[in-house]
C-alpha positions in Angstrom: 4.0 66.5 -32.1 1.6 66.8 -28.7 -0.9 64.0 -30.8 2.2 61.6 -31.7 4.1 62.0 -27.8 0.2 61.1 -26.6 0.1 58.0 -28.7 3.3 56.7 -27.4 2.2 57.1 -23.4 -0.9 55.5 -24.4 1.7 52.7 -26.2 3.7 52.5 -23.0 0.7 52.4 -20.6 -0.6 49.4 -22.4 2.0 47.2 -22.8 2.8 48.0 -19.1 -0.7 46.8 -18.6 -0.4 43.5 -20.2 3.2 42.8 -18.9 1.2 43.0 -15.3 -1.5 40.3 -16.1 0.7 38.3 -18.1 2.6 37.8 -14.9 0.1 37.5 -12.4 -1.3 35.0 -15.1 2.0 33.0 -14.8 2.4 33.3 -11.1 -0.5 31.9 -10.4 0.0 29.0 -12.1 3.2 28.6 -10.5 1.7 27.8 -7.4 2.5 24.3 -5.5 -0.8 21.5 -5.6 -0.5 21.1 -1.8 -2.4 18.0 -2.0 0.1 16.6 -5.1 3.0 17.4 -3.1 2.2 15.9 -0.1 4.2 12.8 0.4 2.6 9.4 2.3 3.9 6.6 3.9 2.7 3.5 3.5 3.6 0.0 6.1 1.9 -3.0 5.1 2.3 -5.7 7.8 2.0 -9.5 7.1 0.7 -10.8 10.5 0.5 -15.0 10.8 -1.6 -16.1 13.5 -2.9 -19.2 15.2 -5.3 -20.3 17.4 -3.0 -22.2 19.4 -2.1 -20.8 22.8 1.6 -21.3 22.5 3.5 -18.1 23.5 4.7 -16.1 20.5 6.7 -13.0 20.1 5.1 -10.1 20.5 3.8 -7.6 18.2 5.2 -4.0 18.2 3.4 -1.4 20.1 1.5 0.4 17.5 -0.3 -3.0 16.3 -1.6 -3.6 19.7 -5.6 -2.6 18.6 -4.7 -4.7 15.7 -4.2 -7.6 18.5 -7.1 -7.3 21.0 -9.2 -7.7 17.6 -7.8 -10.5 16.4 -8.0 -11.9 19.6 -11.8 -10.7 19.6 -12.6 -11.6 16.8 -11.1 -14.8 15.3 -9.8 -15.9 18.6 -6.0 -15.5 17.5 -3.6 -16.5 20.9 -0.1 -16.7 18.7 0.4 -13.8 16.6 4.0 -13.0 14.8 5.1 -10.4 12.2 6.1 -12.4 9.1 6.7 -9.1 6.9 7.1 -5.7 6.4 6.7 -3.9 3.1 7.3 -0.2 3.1 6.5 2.3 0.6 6.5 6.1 0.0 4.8 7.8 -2.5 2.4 11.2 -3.5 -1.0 12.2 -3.8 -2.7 10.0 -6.7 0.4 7.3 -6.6 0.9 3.8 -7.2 3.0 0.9 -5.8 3.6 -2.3 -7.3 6.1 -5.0 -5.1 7.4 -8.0 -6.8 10.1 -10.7 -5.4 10.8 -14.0 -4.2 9.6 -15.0 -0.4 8.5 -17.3 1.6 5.0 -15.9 3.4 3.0 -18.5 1.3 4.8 -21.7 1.6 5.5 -23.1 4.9 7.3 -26.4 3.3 9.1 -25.2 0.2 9.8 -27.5 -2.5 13.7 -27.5 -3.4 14.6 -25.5 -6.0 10.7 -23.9 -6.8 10.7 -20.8 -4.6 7.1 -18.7 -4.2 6.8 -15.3 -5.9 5.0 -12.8 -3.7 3.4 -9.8 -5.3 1.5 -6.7 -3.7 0.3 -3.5 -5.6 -1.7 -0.3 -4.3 -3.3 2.0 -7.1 -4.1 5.7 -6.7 -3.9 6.1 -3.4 -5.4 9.9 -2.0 -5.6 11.8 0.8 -9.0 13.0 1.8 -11.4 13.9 4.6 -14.2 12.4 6.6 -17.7 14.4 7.0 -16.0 15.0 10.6 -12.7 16.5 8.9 -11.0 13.7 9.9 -7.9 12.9 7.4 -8.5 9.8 5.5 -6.8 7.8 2.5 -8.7 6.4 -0.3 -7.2 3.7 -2.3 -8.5 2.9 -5.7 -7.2 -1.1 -5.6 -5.2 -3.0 -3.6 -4.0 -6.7 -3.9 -1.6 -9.0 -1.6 -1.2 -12.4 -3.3 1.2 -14.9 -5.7 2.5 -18.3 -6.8 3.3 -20.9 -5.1 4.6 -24.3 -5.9 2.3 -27.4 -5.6 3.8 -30.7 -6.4 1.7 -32.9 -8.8 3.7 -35.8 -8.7 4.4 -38.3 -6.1 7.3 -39.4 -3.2 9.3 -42.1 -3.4 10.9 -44.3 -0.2 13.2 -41.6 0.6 10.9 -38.9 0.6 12.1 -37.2 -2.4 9.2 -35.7 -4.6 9.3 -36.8 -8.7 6.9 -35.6 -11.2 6.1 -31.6 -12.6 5.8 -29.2 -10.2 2.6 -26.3 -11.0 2.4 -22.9 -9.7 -0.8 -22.0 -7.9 -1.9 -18.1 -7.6 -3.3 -17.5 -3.9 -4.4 -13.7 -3.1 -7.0 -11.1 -2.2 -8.0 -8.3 -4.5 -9.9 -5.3 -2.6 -11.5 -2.0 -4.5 -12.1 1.1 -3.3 -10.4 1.0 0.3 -10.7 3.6 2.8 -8.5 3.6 6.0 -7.8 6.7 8.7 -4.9 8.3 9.2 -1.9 6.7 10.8 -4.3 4.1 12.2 -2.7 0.4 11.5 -6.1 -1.3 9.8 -6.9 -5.0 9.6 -7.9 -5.6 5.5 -8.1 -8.8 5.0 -7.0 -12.3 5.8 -5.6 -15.1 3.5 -4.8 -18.8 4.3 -1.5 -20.6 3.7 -1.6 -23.3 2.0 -0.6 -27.2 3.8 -1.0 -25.0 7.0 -3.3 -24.2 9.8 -2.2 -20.9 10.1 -3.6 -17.5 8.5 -2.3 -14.7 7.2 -3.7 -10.7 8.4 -3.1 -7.7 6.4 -2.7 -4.7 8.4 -2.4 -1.7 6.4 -1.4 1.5 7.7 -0.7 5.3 5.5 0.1 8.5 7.5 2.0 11.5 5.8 5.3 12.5 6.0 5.7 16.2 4.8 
């Protein structure tokens, strides 16, 4: 009896044994990614500028660097926002923005709107060799169609023949920009215009 009684607290001990590392196992892997929770915010302003020195409206406050450098460095006087696309998404997201708008075509033709399209792949938070917080972006690209008539006017103006769509865009790869810091990416030109357009991207995190 003393032999069989032993067996079974040696049982007992065991199983007790495995329960504990079976749930330390599990609670462990329970644990939250941090860095695939965190949640970021991303602003992408559509600036149009012009070398003119008429007096346009002013940009908001936090574009203001964003302004002296245009000003610097392409000699920008007139500078408006044309857009603002917002986004949020988490660590290792994607975005992807399609509609109808007008930032390409300054003289629309009736009834052949533009189609604007913007998309951001894998985006990830990361850090500088200071420890600085900074966002790595695998892709990003800001283009679309727009109309372009290939026929011709007649005395009143009105344009006859097909109408063919045109894509217009910039395409960047591997992107790195700081933390909350509004970021001048690139520039595209509007078509029938003297006017350009700035990307200004800007990511900070919301948790």
């Amino acid at each position: 009896m003393f032999l069989v009684r032993k067996d079974i607290n040696v049982l007992i001990l065991t199983m007790l044994v495995a329960s504990f590392l079976f749930v330390s196992s599990a609670s462990g892997q329970a644990e939250p990614n941090r860095s695939g929770d965190a949640n970021f915010e991303v602003i992408l302003h559509v600036l149009v500028g012009t070398t003119k020195s008429d007096v346009g409206d002013p940009l908001p406050a936090g574009l203001s660097n964003v302004a002296r450098q245009l000003r610097s460095d392409f000699g920008v006087q007139n500078t408006r926002v044309l857009q603002t696309f917002l986004g949020r998404l988490g660590n290792g997201g994607s975005l992807d923005y399609k509609g109808v708008s007008g930032t390409f075509a300054q003289d629309p033709i009736p009834g052949s709107p533009s189609f604007l399209e913007w998309r951001l792949m894998d985006l990830r938070k990361a850090a500088s060799d200071g420890g600085a917080a900074i966002y790595q972006l695998q892709a990003i690209y800001f283009g679309g169609r727009v109309p372009v008539g290939a026929g011709s006017s007649n005395e009143a103006g009105k344009s006859s023949g097909a109408i063919n769509y045109e894509m217009v865009g910039l395409s960047l790869q591997r992107l790195v920009v700081a933390e909350a810091t509004p970021t001048l990416i690139g520039t595209l030109g509007q078509p029938n215009s003297t006017s350009t357009i700035y990307l200004v991207l800007t990511v900070r995190n919301v948790e």
